[in-house]
C-alpha positions as CSV (number, residue, x, y, z in Angstrom):
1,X,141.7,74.6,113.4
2,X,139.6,72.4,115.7
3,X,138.3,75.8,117.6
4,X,137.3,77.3,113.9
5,X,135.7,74.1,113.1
6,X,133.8,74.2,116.5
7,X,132.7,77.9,115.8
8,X,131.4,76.8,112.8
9,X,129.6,74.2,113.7
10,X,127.7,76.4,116.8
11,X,126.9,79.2,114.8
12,X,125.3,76.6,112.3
13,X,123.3,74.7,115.1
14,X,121.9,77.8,116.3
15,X,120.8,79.0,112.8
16,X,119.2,75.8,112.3
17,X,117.2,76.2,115.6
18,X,113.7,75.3,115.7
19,X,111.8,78.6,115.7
20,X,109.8,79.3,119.2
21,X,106.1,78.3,118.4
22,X,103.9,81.3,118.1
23,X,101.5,79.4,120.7
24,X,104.6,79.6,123.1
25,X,105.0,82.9,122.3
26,X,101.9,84.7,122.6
27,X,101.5,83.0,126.0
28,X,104.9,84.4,126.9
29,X,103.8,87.8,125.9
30,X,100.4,87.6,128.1
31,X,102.2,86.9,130.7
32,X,104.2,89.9,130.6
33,X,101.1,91.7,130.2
34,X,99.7,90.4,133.2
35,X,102.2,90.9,135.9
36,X,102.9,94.4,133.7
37,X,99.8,95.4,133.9
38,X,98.9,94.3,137.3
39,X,101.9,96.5,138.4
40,X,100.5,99.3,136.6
41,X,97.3,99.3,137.7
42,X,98.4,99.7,141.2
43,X,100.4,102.9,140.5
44,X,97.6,105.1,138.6
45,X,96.0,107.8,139.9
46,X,91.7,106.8,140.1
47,X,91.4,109.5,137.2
48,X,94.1,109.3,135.3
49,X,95.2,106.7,132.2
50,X,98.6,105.6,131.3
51,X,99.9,106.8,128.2
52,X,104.1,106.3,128.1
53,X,106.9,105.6,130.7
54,X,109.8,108.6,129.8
55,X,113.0,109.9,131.8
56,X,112.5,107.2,134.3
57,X,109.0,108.3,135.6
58,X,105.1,107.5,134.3
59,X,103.3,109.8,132.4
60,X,99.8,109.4,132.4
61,X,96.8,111.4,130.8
62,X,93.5,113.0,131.5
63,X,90.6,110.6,130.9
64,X,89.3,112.7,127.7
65,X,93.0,112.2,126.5
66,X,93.0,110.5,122.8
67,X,94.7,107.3,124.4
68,X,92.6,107.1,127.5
69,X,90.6,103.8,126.0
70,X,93.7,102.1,125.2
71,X,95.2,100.7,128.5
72,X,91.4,99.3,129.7
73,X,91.2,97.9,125.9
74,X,94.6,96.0,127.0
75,X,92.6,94.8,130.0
76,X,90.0,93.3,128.1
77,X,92.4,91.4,125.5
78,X,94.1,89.8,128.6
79,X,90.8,88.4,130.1
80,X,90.1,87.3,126.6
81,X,93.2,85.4,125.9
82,X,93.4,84.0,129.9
83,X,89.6,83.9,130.9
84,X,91.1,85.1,134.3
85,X,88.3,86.9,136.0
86,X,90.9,89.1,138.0
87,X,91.4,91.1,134.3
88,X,87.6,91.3,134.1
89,X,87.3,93.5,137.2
90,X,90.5,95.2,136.4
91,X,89.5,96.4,132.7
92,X,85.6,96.8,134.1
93,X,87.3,99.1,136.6
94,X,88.9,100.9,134.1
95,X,86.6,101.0,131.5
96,X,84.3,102.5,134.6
97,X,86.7,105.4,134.6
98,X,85.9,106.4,131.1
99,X,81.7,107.0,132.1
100,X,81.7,110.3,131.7
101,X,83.1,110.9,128.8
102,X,80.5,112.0,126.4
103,X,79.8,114.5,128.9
104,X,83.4,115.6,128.3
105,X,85.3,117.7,125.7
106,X,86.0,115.2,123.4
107,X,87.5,114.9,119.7
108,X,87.3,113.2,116.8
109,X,89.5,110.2,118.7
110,X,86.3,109.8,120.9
111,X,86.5,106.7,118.6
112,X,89.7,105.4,120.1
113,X,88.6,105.9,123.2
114,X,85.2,104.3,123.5
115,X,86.2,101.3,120.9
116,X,88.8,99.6,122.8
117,X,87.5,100.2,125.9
118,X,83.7,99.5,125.8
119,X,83.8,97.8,122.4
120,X,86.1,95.3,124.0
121,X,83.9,95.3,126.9
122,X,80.6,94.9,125.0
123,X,81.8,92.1,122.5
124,X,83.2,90.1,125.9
125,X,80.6,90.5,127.9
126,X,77.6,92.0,126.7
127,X,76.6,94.2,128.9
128,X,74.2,97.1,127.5
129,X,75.4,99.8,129.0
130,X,78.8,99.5,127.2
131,X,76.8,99.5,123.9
132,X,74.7,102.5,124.8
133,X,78.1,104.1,125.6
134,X,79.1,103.4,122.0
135,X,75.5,104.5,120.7
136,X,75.9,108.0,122.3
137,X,80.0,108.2,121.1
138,X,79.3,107.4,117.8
139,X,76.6,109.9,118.2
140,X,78.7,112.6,119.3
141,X,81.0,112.0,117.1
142,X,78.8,112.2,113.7
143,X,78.4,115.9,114.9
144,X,81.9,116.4,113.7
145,X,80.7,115.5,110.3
146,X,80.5,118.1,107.3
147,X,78.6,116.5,104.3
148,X,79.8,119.2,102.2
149,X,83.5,118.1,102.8
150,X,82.7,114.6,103.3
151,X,84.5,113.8,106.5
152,X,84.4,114.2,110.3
153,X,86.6,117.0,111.1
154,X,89.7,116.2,112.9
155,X,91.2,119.3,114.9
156,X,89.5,122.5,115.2
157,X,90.1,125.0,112.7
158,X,93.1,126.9,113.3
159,X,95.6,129.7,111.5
160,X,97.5,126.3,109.9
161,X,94.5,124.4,108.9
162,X,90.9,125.3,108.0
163,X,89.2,121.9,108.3
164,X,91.8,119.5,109.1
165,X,91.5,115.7,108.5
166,X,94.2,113.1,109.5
167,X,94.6,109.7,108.1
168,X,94.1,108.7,111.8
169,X,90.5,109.0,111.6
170,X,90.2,106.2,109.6
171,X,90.6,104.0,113.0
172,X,87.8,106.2,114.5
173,X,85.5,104.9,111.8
174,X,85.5,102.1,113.4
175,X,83.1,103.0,116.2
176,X,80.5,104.3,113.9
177,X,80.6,100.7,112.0
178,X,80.1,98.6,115.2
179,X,77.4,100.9,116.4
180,X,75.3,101.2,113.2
181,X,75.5,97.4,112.7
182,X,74.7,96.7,117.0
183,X,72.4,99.0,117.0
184,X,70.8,99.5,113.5
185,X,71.4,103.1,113.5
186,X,72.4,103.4,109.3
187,X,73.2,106.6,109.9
188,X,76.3,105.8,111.7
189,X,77.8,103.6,108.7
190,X,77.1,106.1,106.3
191,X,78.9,108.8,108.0
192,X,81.7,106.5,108.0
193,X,81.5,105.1,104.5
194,X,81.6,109.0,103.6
195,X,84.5,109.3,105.4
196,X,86.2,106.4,104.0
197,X,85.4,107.4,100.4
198,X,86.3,111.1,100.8
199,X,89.7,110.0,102.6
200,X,90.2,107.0,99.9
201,X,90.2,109.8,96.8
202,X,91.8,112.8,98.7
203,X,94.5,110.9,101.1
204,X,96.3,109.1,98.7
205,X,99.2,109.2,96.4
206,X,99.6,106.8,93.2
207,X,101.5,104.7,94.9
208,X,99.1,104.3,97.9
209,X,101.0,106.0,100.4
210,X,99.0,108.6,101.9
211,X,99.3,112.0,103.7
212,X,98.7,112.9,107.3
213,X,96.9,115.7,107.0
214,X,94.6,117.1,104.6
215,X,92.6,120.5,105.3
216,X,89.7,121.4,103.4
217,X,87.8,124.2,103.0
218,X,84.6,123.8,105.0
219,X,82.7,125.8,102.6
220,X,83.4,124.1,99.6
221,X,85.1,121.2,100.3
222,X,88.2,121.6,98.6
223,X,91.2,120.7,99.1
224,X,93.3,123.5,100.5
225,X,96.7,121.8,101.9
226,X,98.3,118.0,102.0
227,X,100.9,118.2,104.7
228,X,102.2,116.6,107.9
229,X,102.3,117.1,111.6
230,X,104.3,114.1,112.7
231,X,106.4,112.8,109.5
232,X,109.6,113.6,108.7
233,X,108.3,116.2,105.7
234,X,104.7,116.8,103.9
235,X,105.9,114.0,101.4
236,X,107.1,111.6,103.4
237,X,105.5,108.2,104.5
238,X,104.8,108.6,108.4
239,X,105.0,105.1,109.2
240,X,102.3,104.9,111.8
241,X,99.9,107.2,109.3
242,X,100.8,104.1,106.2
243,X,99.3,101.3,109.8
244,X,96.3,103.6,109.8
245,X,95.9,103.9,106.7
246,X,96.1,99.8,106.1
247,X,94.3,98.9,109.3
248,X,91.5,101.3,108.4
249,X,90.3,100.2,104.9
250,X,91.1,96.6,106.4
251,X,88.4,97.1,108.7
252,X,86.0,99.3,106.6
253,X,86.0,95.7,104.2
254,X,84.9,93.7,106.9
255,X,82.4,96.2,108.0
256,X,80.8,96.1,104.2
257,X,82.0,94.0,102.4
258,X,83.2,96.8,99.7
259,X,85.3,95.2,96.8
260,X,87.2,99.0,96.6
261,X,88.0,98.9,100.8
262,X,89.8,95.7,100.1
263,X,91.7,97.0,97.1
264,X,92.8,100.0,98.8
265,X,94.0,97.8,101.5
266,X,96.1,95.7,99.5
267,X,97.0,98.5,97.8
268,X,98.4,100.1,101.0
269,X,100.0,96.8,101.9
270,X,101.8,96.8,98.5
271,X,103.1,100.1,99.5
272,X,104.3,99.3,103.1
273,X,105.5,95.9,103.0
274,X,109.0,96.4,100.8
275,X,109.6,98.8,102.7
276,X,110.1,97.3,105.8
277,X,113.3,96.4,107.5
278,X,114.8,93.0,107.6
279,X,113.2,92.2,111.3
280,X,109.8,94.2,110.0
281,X,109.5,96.9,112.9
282,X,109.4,100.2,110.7
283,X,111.4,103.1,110.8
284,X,109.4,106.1,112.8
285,X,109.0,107.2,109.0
286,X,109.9,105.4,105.6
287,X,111.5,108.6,104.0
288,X,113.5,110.0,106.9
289,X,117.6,110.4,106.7
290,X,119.2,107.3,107.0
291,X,116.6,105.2,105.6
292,X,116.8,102.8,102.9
293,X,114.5,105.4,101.3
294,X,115.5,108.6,102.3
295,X,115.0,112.2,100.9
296,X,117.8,113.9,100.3
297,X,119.8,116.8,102.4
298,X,120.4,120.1,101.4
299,X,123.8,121.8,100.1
300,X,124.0,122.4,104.6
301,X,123.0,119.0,105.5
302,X,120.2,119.8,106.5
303,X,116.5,118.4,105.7
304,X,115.3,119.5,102.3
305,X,112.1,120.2,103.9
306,X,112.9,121.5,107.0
307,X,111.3,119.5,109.9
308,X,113.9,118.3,112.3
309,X,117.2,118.6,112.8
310,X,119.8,115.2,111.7
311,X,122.6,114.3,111.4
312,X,124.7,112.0,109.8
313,X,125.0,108.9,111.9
314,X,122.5,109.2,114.4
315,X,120.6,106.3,114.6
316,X,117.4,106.0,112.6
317,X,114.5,105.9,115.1
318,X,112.0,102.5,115.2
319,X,108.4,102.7,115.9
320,X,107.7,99.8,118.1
321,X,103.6,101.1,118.0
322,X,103.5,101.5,114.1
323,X,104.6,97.6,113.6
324,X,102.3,96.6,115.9
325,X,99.2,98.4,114.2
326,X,100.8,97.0,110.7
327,X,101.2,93.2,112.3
328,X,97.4,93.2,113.3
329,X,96.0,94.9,110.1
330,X,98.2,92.2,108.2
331,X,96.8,89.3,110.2
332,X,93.1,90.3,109.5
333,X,93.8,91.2,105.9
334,X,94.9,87.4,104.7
335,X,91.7,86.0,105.9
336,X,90.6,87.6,103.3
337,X,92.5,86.2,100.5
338,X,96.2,85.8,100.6
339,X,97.5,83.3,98.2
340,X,101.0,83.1,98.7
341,X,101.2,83.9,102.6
342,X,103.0,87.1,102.2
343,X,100.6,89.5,104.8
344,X,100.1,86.5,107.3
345,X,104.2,85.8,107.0
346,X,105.6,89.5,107.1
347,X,102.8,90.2,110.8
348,X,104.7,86.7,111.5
349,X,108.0,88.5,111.5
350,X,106.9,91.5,113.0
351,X,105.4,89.8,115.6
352,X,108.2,87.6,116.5
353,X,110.8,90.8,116.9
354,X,108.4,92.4,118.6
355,X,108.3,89.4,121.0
356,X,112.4,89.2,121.6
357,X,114.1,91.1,124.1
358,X,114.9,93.9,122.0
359,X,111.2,95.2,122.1
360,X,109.7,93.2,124.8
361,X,110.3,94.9,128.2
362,X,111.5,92.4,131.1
363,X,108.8,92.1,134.2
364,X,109.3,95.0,136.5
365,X,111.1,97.4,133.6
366,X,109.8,99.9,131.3
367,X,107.1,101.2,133.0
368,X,105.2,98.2,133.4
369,X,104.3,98.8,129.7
370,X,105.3,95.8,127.3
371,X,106.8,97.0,124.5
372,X,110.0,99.5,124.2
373,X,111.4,101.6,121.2
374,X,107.9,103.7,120.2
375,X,107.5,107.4,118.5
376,X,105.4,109.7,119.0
377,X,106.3,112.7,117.5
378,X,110.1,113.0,116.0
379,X,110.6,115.8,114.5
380,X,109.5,118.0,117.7
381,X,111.2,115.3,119.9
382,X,108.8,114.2,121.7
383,X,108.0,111.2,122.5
384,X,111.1,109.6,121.2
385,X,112.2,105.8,121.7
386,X,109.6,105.1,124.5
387,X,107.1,103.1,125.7
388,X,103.4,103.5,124.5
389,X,100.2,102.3,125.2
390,X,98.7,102.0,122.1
391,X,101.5,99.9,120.7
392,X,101.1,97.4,123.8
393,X,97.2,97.0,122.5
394,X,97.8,96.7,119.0
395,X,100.3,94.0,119.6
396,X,98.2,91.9,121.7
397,X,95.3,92.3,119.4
398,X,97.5,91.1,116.6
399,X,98.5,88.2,119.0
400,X,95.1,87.0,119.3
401,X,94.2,87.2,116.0
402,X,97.2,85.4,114.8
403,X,96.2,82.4,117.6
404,X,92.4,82.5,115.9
405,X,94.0,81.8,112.2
C-alpha cells in the first residue's frame, strides 16, 4: 500500500512540475544550433548546401537547389539571438556561396533562397550588396509572372500540368514585398499582391484548407486542375501546404496592411489548429490513414485515391518542418490581435515538443541538423522521418519571435 501511495504521489509531483521557461529554452535550443552547426559547417563541400541527414550519411544540394538559402538563413538567426561574431563570418561565408545565383537556373523558389539568406543578412547588417542581391532576385523572379493568370508560375509546363502554381509560392512572395518596400520598386509588391489575390480565390476550399497545386491555363487563365504532388490525395490537407498557406497571408498582412490577408490567415488558422495532435507537431498530412481525420480505404484496403501504399498499423508519419513553419506563422499572427491567447498558446506547445528530446537531436547526432522526425515527400517515400533544413530555420525563427513577444 505504502509503494502505491508513493507512486502516486511521484507521478503527481512530476505533473505538477514547473514548466521549463521558454527563455531557458530557446537558449538551450541555440546552443544546439551552435555546436550543430559549427560541426556542419566543417563537413560541407565549398559549393554545396545542406539539405537532410538520411541512411546514416549527409545529403547536400547544388547551390541553385530550392533549400540552398536555408542553412546560411540558420546562420544569421544564430548571430542574431547570440551576437557571436564567429556566426557572422560563418553565415557571411555562406551567404557568399549563394553570389551567383541570379546568374543561375533558378525557379520560382529563388525566393527561398535569396530571403533567408541575404534578407537575413541585409536586415542584420546592412550591407548593400545583400539588398541588390534581393533587387535583382525579386527581379528575376517577376519574369515568372503571367498577368493573364495572375501568378508567378511555379514548375515549367509539363504533360501533368500546363501552368502549375503551388501554395508554396506564397513564401516566395515574400522577397518581392521586402524588395519593393527597401527599394521602392512598386512593381515588385504588385506582382505579389496579384499573386496573393489570385491564390486567395483559386487555392482554397470553404473551409480554408487549400490545395497544393493548381494548373492553369496560360492562355486564359483558367483553372484546368486542383491536385497534389506531395499530400496523401488531391483532397487532402498536406500539412506543410496548410503552414504555407498560414505563414503566407500572415506575412502578405504585415506587408500591407490588407484587412482580407488577415482574414484569410485566421481563416487558415481556424482550419489547422483542431486539427492538430495533443503535443501540436502535425501529421505529414491531416487526412492521411490513421489520422484522427482520415479518408477512407477501399473494399482492398487500399487508398481511395491511390497515392501510397498503407497499411493498417504502420505508424502515422510527423512532420517535424510543417510544425515549425505553423509555430512561427502562429507567433507573428497574435501580434496582431489574439484575444484569448489561442495562436500564441498552441506555437507555445509546438514549440515546447519540438524543444524535448523527441524532436530535438542530442549534440553530435542527426546530422548536426537540430530537429528529427521531418517529410518530405510520403507518398513516393522520400524523404521520410528525417532531418531537414528548412524545419531547423523555421523553428529558430519562431524561437526568436516568441522571445520578442
Amino acid at each position: 500500500m505504502k509503494s502505491v501511495l508513493l507512486a502516486a504521489f511521484l507521478f503527481a509531483s512530476l505533473s505538477c512540475a514547473p514548466q521549463e521557461p521558454m527563455s531557458k529554452l530557446t537558449a538551450r535550443v541555440f546552443d544546439t544550433a551552435a555546436a550543430q552547426f559549427t560541426a556542419l559547417e566543417a563537413e560541407l563541400p565549398a559549393d554545396r548546401m545542406p539539405e537532410t541527414f538520411e541512411n546514416g550519411a549527409l545529403k547536400d544540394g547544388k547551390l541553385n537547389g530550392w533549400t540552398s538559402g536555408f542553412f546560411p538563413g540558420s546562420l544569421w538567426l544564430v548571430y542574431e539571438y547570440s551576437g557571436d561574431v564567429r556566426f557572422r563570418e560563418m553565415a557571411e561565408r555562406q551567404t557568399a556561396k549563394l553570389d551567383s545565383i541570379v546568374a543561375m537556373k533558378t525557379h520560382h523558389d529563388i525566393g527561398f533562397q535569396v530571403n533567408s539568406s541575404f534578407g537575413n543578412g541585409y536586415r542584420l547588417t546592412g550591407k548593400p550588396e545583400y539588398l541588390e542581391m534581393m533587387r535583382a532576385a525579386a527581379a528575376k523572379l517577376c519574369t515568372r509572372f503571367n498577368p493573364v493568370v495572375g501568378c508567378t508560375r511555379s514548375w515549367d509546363p509539363g504533360k501533368r500540368w500546363n501552368y502549375p502554381v503551388i501554395i508554396d509560392n506564397m513564401m516566395n512572395l515574400e522577397l518581392l514585398m521586402e524588395a519593393s518596400r527597401l527599394t521602392g520598386d512598386q512593381s515588385f509588391a504588385q506582382v505579389g499582391k496579384t499573386h496573393a489575390n489570385t491564390t486567395m480565390r483559386n487555392h482554397f476550399r470553404d473551409d480554408f484548407s487549400t490545395w497544393h497545386v493548381v494548373s492553369y491555363d496560360e492562355q486564359t487563365g483558367e483553372v484546368l486542375k486542383k491536385q497534389t504532388s506531395q499530400g496523401f490525395c488531391d483532397d487532402s490537407a498536406w500539412s506543410r501546404g496548410q503552414a504555407w498557406g498560414l505563414y503566407g497571408y500572415t506575412m502578405m498582412y504585415r506587408e500591407t496592411g490588407d484587412p482580407a490577408y488577415l482574414a484569410q490567415a485566421r481563416g487558415i488558422a481556424s482550419f489547422i489548429i483542431p486539427l492538430l495532435p495533443e503535443d501540436g507537431v502535425p501529421e505529414w498530412d491531416f487526412n492521411a490513414p490513421g489520422t484522427a481525420h482520415a479518408f477512407g480505404m477501399d473494399a482492398k484496403g487500399a487508398p481511395k485515391k491511390d497515392v501510397y501504399i498503407w497499411k493498417e498499423g504502420d505508424p502515422v508519419m510527423r512532420d517535424s518542418s510543417a510544425g515549425a513553419i505553423i509555430a512561427s506563422a502562429l507567433v507573428e499572427l497574435s501580434g496582431y490581435g489574439d484575444p484569448d491567447g489561442l495562436y500564441i498558446r498552441t506555437a507555445e506547445k509546438i514549440l515546447r515538443t519540438l524543444a524535448s528530446p523527441e524532436y530535438l537531436a542530442p549534440v553530435g547526432e542527426n546530422g548536426h541538423f537540430l530537429l528529427k522526425h521531418g517529410v518530405t515527400n510520403l507518398h513516393k517515400w522520400s524523404g521520410v522521418d528525417i532531418p531537414l533544413t528548412y524545419g531547423d530555420y523555421y523553428f529558430l525563427e519562431a524561437l526568436i519571435r516568441f522571445s520578442k513577444i
